[in-house]
N, C-alpha and C positions, 0 to 999 in steps of 0.2 A: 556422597555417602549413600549406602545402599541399604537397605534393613530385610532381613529375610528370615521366616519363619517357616518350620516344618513344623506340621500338626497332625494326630491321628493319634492311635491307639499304639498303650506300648509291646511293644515286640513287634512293630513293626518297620525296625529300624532307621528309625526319624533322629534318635540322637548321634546315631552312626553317621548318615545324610548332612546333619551339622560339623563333624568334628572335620569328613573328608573336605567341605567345603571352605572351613577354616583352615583346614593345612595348605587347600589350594592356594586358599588368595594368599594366606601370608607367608608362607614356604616357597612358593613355587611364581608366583606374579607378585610376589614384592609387596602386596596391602597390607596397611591398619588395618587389623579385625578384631572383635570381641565376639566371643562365643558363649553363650549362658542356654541352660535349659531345664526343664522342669517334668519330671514324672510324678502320676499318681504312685501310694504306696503298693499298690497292685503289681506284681513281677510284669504282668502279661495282661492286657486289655482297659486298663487304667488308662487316662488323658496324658498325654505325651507331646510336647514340642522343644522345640531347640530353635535358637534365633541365634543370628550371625550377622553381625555389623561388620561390614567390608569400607574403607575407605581409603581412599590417598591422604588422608592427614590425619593427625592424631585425633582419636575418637575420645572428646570429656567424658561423657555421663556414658556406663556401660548398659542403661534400661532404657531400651528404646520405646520412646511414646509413641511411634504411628508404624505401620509398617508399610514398607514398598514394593514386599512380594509375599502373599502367600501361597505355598506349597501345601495344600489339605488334602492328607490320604482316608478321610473319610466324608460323610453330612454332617455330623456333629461339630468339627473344626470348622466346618463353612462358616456353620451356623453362628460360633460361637467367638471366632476370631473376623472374620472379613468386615468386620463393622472397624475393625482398626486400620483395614488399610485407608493410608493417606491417600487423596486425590489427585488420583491419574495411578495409583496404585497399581497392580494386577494379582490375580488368583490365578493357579494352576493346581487344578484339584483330580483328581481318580476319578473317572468317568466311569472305572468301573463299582463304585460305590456313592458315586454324588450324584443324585438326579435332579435336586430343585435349588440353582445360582442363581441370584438377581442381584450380585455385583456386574457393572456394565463393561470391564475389561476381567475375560477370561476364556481360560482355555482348560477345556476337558478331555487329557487326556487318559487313555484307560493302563495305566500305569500294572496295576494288579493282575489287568490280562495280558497284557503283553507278558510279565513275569512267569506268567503259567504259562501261557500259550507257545511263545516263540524259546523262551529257557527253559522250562519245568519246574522252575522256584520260583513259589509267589514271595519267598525271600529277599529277592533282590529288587522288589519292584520300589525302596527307594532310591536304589540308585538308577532305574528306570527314570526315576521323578527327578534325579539330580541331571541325567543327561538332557531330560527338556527343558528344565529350567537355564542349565546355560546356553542350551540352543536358543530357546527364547528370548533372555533376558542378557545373554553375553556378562552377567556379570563377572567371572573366573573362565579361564580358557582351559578348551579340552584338554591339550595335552597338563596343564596341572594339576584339574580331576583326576586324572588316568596317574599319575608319578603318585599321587595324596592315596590314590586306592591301593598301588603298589606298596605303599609304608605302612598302611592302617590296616587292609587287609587281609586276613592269612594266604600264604603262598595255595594252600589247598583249592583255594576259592576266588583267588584273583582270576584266572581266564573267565567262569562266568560271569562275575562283576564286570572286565571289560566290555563283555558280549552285553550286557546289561547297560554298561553306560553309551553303546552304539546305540542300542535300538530306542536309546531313551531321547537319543541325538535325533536319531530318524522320525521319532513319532513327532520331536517339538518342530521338527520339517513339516510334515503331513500336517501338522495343528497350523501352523501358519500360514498352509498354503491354502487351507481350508477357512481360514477368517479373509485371507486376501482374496479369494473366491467368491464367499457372503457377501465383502463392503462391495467388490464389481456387481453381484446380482441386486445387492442392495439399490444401487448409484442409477443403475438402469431404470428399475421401477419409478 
């Protein structure tokens, strides 16, 4: 079993990020999943996460006590969730608005710029943060993100959402190759 939380500010489509990841696993790769999430009463910049229980057997209790991954699109979700990830956990947070992590497994990638930068929508930048996290963590395979985007997402805006969840693929490449790089320079000294 897997526990994954998206966090950040609302309108920054973190419940969205949850529901495609739930279609993944249990539409498209066959999982147990429970989906739950919570906004502030705020339309737009209130506390926002969505959590996604993925498992191969049926899942009891739907309120997850610890968590195994979190996704924080901003400092304030670091700040305010990473204390529940379980040990051996990890964090993968927006590097382009997290400056100070002292969870010891994490990856910073700049989620938000890559949105503007390489797409022109800082819109899509969770599903930026959905392509790294299955790079990452392999928990749901590409091609069932990309089918779960196809159902969820409107036709108007599915090609940038794809182009979105590549580069979110590539960046959680570049994050990896760059911690595998650290532990070598690390191992040396």
């Amino acid at each position: 079993m897997v526990v994954v939380r998206f966090a950040g500010y609302g309108g920054q489509g973190l419940l969205t990020a949850g529901l495609i990841l739930a279609d993944a696993a249990a539409v498209y790769d066959k999982k147990k999943v429970i989906q739950t999430q919570s906004y502030g009463a705020e339309a737009r910049g209130g506390a926002s996460r969505s959590d996604v229980v993925i498992s191969d057997e049926d899942i009891i209790f739907p309120k997850p006590d610890h968590l195994d991954i979190l996704v924080a699109m901003n400092q304030l979700s670091v700040d305010r969730y990473s204390s529940a990830l379980a040990e051996g956990g990890t964090l993968i947070a927006d590097g382009t608005y997290v400056t100070t992590v002292t969870f010891p497994d994490c990856y910073l990638v700049p989620f938000t710029r890559i949105a503007r930068e390489k797409l022109g929508r800082e819109i899509v930048a969770n599903v930026v943060a959905l392509g790294a996290l299955i790079e990452l963590k392999g928990v749901v395979s590409k091609k069932a993100v990309a089918r779960a985007l196809e159902q969820r997402i409107p036709q108007a805006t599915l090609e940038i959402n794809l182009k979105a969840l590549e580069a979110g693929v590539k960046a959680g490449q570049e994050a990896a190759k760059a911690r595998e790089k650290a532990e070598e320079d690390y191992d040396i000294v």
